[in-house]
C-alpha positions in Angstrom: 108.8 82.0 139.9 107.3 84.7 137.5 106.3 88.0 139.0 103.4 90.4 137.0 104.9 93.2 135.7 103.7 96.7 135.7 102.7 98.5 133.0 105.8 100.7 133.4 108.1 97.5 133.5 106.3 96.3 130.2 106.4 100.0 128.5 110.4 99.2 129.6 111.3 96.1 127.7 108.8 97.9 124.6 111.2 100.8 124.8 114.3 98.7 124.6 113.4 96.2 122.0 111.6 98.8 119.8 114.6 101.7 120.5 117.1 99.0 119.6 115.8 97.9 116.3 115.2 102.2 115.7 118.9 103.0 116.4 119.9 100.0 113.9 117.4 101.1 111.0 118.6 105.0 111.1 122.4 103.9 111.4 122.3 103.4 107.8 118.8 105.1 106.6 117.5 104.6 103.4 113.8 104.8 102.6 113.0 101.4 101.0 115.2 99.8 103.6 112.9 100.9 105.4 110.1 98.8 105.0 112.5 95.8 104.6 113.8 96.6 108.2 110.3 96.8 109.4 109.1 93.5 107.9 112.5 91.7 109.5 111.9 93.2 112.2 108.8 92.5 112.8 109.7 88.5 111.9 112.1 88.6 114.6 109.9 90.3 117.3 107.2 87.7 116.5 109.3 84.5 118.0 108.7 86.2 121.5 106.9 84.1 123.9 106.1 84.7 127.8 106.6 87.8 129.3 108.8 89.0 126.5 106.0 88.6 124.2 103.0 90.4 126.4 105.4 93.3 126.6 105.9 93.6 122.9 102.4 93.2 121.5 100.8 95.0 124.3 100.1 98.7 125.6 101.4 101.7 123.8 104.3 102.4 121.2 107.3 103.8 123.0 108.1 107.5 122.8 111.5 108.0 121.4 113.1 110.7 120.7 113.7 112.2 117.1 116.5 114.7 117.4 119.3 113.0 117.2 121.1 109.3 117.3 123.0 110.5 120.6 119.8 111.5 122.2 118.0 108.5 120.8 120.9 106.2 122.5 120.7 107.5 125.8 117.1 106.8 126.0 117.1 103.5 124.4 120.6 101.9 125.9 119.2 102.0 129.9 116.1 101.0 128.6 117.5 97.5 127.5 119.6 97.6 130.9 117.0 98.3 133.1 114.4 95.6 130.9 117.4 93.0 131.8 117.2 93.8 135.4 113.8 93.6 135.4 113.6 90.3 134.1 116.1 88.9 136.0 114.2 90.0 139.0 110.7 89.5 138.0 111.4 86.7 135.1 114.5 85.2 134.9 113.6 82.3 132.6 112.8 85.1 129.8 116.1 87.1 130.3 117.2 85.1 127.5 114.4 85.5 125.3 114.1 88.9 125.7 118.3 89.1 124.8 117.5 86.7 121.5 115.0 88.7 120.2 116.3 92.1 120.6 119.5 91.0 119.1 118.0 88.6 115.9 115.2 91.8 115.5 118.2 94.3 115.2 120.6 92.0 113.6 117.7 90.9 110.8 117.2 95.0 110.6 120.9 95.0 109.3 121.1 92.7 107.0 117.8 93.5 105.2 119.0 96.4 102.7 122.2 95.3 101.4 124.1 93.8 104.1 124.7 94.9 107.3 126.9 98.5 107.0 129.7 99.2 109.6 127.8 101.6 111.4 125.6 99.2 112.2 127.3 96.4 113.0 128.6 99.6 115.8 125.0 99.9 117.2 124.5 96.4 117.6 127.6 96.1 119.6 126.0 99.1 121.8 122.8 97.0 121.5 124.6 94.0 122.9 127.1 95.6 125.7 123.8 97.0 127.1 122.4 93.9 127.1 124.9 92.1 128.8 125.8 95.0 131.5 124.8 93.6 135.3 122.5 95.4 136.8 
């Protein structure tokens, strides 16, 4: 049985899918892999369906923070923990979408520009242990 979310549950599985595929792009910047980690992105964030997909297409772009990776991390990792309880509560037959795309969206973010470096084969790792932690 699906439960509505609130707009502060949806803002929280924005936060974590959009965060993720941020901390991947600027683990190995570059500005025309820039727009190649966009377009992937994008490709990747477009297979969402359900619940997943209402809270990616829907209400306002996450705030992030811009100082640094570390502060960008501790923002973005509990996001993706907390969207994962969320679901599980509220959703549990997207839990595994919402893991899919966040990982194919920051995984296709890696591999756009030359292959995917080793510091961000690190975040994704992040990515994924935060994804996987019980809530």
């Amino acid at each position: 049985m699906q439960q509505r979310l609130t707009a502060e549950e949806l803002l929280t599985l924005k936060t974590g899918a959009f965060g993720a595929v941020f901390l991947v792009s600027n683990a190995d910047p570059g500005m025309l892999a820039l727009f190649r980690e966009s377009f992937a992105a994008s490709g990747a964030m477009s297979g969402a369906s359900g619940v997943v997909k209402e809270a990616l297409t829907t209400g306002p772009l996450p705030k992030l923070p811009r100082d640094s990776a570390l502060e960008v991390e501790s923002v973005v990792l509990p996001a993706l923990g907390r969207a994962m309880g969320i679901l599980r509560e509220k959703a549990p037959q997207d839990v595994p979408v919402y893991r899919s795309v966040v990982l194919a969206a920051a995984d296709r973010v890696a591999r756009a520009h030359r292959g995917v470096a080793a510091a961000e084969a690190a975040v994704i790792d992040r990515i994924r242990d935060a994804l996987d932690e019980p809530a």
